[in-house]
N, C-alpha and C positions, 0 to 999 in steps of 0.2 A: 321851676328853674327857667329863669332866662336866656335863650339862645344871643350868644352874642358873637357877631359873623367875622368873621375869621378875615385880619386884613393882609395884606403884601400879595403877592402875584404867586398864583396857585401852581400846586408843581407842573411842570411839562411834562407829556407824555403822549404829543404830537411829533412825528416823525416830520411831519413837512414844515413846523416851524424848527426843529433843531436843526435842517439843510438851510432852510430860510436866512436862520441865525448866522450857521457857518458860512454859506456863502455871502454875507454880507460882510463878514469879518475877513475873510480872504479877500475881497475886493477892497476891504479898505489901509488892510497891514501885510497882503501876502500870505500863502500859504503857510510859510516855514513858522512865521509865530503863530500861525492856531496851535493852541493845546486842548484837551479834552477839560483841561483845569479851566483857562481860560473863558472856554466855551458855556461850560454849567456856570458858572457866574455869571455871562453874560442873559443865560435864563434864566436864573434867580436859582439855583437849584444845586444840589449838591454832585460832585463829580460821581459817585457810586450812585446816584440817581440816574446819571446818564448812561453810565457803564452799562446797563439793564438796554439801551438801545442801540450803543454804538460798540464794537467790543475794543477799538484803540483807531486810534488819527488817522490811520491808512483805510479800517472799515469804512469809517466815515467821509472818507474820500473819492471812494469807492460807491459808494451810496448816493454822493453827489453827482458822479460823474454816468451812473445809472439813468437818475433820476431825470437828468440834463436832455438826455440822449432819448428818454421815454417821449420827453414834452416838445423836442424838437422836430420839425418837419422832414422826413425823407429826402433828400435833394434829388432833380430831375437827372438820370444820368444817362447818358448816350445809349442807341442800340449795337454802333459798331466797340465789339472786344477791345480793341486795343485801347481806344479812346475812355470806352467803361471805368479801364483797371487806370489809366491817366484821371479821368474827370473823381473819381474816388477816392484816390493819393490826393489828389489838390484839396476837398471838399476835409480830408480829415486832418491833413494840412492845417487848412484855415480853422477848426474849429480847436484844434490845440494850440493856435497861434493866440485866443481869445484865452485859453485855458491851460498856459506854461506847466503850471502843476501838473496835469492832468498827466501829460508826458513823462512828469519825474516818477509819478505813480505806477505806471504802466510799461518801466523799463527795467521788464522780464519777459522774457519767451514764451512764459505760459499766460501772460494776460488775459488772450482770448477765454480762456477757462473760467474769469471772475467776475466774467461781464453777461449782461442779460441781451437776447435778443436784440431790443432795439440797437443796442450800442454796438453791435458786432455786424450791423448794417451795410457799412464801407467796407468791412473784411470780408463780406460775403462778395460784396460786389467784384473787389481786385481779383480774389480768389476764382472765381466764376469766369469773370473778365480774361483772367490768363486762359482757362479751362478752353472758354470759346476761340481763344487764338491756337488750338490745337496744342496745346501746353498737355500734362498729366498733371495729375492732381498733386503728385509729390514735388514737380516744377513749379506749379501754384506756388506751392508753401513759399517754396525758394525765392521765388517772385517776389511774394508779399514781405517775407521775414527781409530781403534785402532792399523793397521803400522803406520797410519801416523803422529801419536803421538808418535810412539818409534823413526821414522826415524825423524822429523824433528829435536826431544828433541836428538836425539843423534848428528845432524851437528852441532845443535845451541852449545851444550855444548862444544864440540870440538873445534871449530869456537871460542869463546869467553878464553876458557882453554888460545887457541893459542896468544890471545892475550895479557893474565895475566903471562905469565911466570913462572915460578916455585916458589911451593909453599912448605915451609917448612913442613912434615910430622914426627917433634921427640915428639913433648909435649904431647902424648897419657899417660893419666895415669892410668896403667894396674891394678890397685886393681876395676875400674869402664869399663873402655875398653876392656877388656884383648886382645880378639881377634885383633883388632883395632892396640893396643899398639905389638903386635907382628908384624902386616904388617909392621906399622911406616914408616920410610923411602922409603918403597917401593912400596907405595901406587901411588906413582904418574908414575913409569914403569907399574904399574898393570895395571892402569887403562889404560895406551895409546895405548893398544895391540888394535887391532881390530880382536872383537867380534860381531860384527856386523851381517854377514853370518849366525853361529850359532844361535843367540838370534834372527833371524828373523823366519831362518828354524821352530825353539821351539817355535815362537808364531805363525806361520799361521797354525802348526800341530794341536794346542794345540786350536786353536778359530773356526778353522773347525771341530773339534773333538766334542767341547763342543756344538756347534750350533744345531751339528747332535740329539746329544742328546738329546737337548734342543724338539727336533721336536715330 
């Protein structure tokens, strides 16, 4: 019997080209249209073939977002506290400004729980960070759970702005608005400034201030 060699593209069952894949596809059409459907035909391969590595869109996203964070460098971050739990807001900031999804992903309160090590790197740091400005560990949380409600709410809104295009600012009517009706039109430059930096600075000053207080 003749062996006659088997042609078309063999099945996958490399973990690092099916994130390969995916994030190549998120980079070029956005998160929200990957499917798992979409994705096994992009390896030649049957959706119950991948099923076997991925278990649904979110695992897989999750896995990416692992993966990212494994192969990523630590950032250099301050010895003074205050500045720690500042320079590690900015750092994870920036890295979900690169990765909008990532934020939609990871907006529950128990996130921390579905991430490895490497990626819970900047949560160690705020958390620590508050710890050494005399905070408690249950202030910590508070701390951290209240950046991470400014920072995700501020990707996710930018991220989706980015998506809507411009939005007409004249119909303000000043007898009921005034202030409002003054901005008008220039609400939508106001708003794309980034304030981010600042509005961080003012709230970890402002939530270690109060905690102290609080004690």
């Amino acid at each position: 019997m003749v062996n006659v060699p088997r042609t078309g593209r063999p099945p996958v069952t490399s973990r690092a080209e099916i994130l390969t894949t995916a994030r190549r596809l998120i980079d070029d059409d956005g998160w929200e249209k990957l499917t798992i459907r979409r994705l096994a035909a992009e390896l030649g391969i049957g959706p119950t073939t991948l099923y076997h590595h991925v278990r649904d869109k979110e695992a897989l996203l999750l896995l990416l977002l692992n993966e990212y964070a494994e192969q990523a460098a630590p950032p250099d971050l301050p010895g003074d506290p205050r500045e720690r739990v500042v320079a590690a807001a900015q750092a994870l900031h920036d890295g979900l400004a690169e990765w909008p999804w990532a934020a939609e992903v990871l907006t529950v309160d128990g996130f921390v729980g579905r991430l490895r090590a490497p990626a819970l790197r900047l949560v160690e740091a705020i958390l620590d960070g508050a710890v050494g400005c005399g905070l408690t560990r249950e202030q910590a949380v508070d701390v951290f759970r209240t950046i991470w409600y400014y920072t995700v709410g501020e990707i996710l809104v930018r991220a989706r702005s980015a998506r809507r295009g411009d939005i007409t600012f004249t119909d303000f009517d000043p007898e009921r608005v005034p202030t409002l009706a003054a901005i008008g039109e220039r609400w939508p430059e106001l708003v794309a400034r980034d304030v981010y930096p600042e509005g961080l600075r003012a709230l970890v000053g402002g939530l270690i201030g109060t905690a102290r207080e609080s004690d």
